[in-house]
C-alpha positions in Angstrom: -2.8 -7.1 -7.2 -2.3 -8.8 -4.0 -1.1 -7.1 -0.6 -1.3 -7.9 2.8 -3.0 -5.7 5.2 -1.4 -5.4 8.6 -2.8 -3.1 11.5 -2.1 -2.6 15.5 -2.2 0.6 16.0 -3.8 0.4 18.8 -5.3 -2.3 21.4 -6.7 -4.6 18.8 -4.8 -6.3 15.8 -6.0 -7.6 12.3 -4.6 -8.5 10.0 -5.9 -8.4 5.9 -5.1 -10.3 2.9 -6.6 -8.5 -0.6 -7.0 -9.8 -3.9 -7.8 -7.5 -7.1 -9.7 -5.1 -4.6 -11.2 -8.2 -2.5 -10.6 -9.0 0.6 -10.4 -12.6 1.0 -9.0 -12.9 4.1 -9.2 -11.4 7.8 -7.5 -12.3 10.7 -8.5 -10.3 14.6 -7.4 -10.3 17.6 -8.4 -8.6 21.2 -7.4 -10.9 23.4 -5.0 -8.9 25.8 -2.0 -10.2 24.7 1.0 -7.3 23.4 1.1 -7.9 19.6 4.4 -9.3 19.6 2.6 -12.7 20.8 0.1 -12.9 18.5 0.9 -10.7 15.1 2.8 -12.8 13.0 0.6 -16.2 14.1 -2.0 -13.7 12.3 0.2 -12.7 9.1 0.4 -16.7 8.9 -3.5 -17.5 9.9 -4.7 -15.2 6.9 -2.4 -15.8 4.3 -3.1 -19.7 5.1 -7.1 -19.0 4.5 -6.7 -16.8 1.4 -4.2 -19.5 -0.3 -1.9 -17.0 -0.6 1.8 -17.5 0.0 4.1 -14.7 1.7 5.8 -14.6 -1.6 3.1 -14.4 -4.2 1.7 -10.8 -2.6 2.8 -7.9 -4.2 3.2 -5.2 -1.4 2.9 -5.6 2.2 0.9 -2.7 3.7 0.7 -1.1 7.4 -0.7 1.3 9.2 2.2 3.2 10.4 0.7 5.9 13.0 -0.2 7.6 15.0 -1.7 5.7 17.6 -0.1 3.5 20.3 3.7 4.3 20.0 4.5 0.3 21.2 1.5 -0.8 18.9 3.0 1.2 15.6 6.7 -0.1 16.4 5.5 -3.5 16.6 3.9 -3.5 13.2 6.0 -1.7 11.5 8.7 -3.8 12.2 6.8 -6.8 11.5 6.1 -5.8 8.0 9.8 -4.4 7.1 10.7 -7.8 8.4 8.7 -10.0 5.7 9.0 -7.8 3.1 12.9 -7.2 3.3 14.5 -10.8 2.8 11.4 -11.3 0.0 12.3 -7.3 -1.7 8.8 -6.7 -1.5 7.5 -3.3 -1.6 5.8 -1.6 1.5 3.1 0.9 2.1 2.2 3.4 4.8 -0.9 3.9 5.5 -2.7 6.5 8.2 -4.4 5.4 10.5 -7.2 8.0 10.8 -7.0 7.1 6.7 -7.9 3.4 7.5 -10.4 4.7 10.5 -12.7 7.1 8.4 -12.5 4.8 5.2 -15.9 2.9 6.2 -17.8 6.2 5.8 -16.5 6.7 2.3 -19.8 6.0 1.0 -22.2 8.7 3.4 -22.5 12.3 2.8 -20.6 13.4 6.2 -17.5 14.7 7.2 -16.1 11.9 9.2 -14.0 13.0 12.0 -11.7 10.3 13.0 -10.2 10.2 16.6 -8.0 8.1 18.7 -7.3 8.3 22.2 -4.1 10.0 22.8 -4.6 10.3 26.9 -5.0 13.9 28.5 -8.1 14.8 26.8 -6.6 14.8 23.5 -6.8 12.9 20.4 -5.3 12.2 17.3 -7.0 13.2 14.4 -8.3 14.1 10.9 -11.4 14.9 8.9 -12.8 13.5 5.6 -15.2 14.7 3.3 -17.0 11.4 2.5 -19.7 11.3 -0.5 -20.2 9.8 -4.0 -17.7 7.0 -3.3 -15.3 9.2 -2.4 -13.4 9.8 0.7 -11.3 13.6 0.7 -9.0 14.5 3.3 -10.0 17.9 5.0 -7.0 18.1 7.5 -3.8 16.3 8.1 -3.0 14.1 11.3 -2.5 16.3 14.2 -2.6 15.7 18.5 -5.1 18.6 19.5 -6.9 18.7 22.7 -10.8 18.0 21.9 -11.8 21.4 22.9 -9.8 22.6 20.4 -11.2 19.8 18.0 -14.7 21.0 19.3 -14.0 24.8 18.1 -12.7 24.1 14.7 -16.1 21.6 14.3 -18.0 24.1 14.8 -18.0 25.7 11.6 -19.3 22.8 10.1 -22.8 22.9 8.7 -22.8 19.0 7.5 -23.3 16.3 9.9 -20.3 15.1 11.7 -19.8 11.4 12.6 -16.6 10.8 15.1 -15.2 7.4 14.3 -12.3 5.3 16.1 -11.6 4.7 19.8 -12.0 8.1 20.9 -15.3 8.9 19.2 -17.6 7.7 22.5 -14.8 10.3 24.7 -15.3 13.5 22.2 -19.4 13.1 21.6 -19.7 13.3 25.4 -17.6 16.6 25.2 -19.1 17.6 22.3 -23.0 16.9 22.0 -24.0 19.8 23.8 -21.6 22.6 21.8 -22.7 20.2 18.6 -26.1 19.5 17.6 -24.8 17.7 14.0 -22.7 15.4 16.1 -22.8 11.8 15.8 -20.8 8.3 16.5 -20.5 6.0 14.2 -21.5 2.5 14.3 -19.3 0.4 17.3 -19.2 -2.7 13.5 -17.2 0.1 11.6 -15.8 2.3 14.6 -12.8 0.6 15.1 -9.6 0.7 12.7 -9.3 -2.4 10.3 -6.6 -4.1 8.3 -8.9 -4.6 5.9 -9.1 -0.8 5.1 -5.3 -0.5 5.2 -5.2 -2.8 2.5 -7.8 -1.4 0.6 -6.2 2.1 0.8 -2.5 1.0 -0.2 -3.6 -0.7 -3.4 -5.7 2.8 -3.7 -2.5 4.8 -3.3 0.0 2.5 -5.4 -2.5 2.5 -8.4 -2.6 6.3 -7.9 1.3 6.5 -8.1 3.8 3.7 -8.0 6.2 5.7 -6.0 3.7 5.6 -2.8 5.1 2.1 -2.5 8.8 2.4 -0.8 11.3 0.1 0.0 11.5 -1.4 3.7 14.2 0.4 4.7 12.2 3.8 4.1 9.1 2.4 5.5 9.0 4.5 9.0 6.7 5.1 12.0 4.7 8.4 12.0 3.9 9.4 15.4 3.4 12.9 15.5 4.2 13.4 19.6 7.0 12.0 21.4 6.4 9.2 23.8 5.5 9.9 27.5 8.8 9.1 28.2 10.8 11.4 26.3 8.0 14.3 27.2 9.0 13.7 31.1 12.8 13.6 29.9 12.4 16.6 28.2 10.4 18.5 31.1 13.3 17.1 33.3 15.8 18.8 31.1 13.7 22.0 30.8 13.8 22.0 34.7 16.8 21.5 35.5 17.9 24.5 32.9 
């Protein structure tokens, strides 16, 4: 099986190409520039060093949220537009999911966190052990004291992964003594892990790969934009 990996979620962008459960390919990018400049230069970059053509994959694969809501547009209409004129087959991936999926192999309960601005985050927890990564929660916006209350119940050690992991330790290492951060070489999101967990899911069931059109953005807030619309309209009621 061969799907391409695509990712930019947040301020970085990669950008996977996988082979029978390889990854033969990756293609990153932190230069600045919005992903609209430089994403589908990357789609071309590591399909070109893998020897793959657009046409010989067999799903395209993306992580569709939350995180930035310009970032998760951008590359989720990138992908719907390869894989619709080709009728390729798309998958949706989370991406907390493709955050915690480094720590698959640890005995912890990764905690994966993004940045979502006024001392909250996105997130989700994984039980990780024995090869196996097991979703404990699903993908929520909670303030990190809130995140910090539910944690402590935990007896296993925790390990906060993704951009926001640095921002919650500091709140939590003194509420938390089994609090950790990962690694800054695996913190990060990955298209690499996208890919890896789309072929996961599609051998799992067929049906998690969907059609282009059905592909959509999960963002699980609105935008700052339509929260001040909406306060406005509240006001003004």
């Amino acid at each position: 099986m061969r799907i391409l990996g695509v990712e930019s979620s947040a301020t970085s962008a990669s950008v996977a190409v996988l082979c029978e459960g390889k990854v033969v390919s990756l293609s990153y990018s932190n230069t600045g520039l919005t992903h609209s400049q430089t994403l589908m230069q990357m789609v071309e970059d590591a399909l070109l060093r893998a020897g793959v053509n657009i046409s010989e994959v067999d799903a395209i694969a993306v992580s569709n949220g939350p995180g930035s809501f310009t970032g998760i547009r951008i590359g989720v209409s990138a992908v719907k537009g390869l894989a619709e004129p080709l009728n390729k087959m798309c998958v949706g991936v989370s991406t907390l999911e493709a955050i915690a999926k480094p720590l698959e192999n640890t005995d912890v309960l990764a905690v994966a966190v993004m940045d979502a601005r006024c001392m909250q985050v996105y997130t989700a927890s994984f039980d990780c052990g024995n090869g196996t990564i097991k979703r404990v929660s699903e993908d929520e916006a909670i303030s990190i004291e809130e995140l910090t209350n539910r944690l402590k119940s935990v007896k296993k050690k925790i390990v906060l992964i993704g951009d926001g992991a640095l921002l919650c330790y500091n709140k939590m290492k003194d509420s938390l003594e089994n609090v950790s951060v990962a690694s800054a070489s695996i913190r990060y999101q990955s298209a690499a892990s996208v890919a890896l967990i789309a072929e996961e899911l599609i051998l799992k069931d067929e049906k998690n790969a969907v059609s282009p059109e059905a592909l959509l953005p999960e963002y699980l807030r609105l935008s700052q934009a339509e929260r001040e619309l909406k306060k406005k309209q509240e006001n003004n009621v």
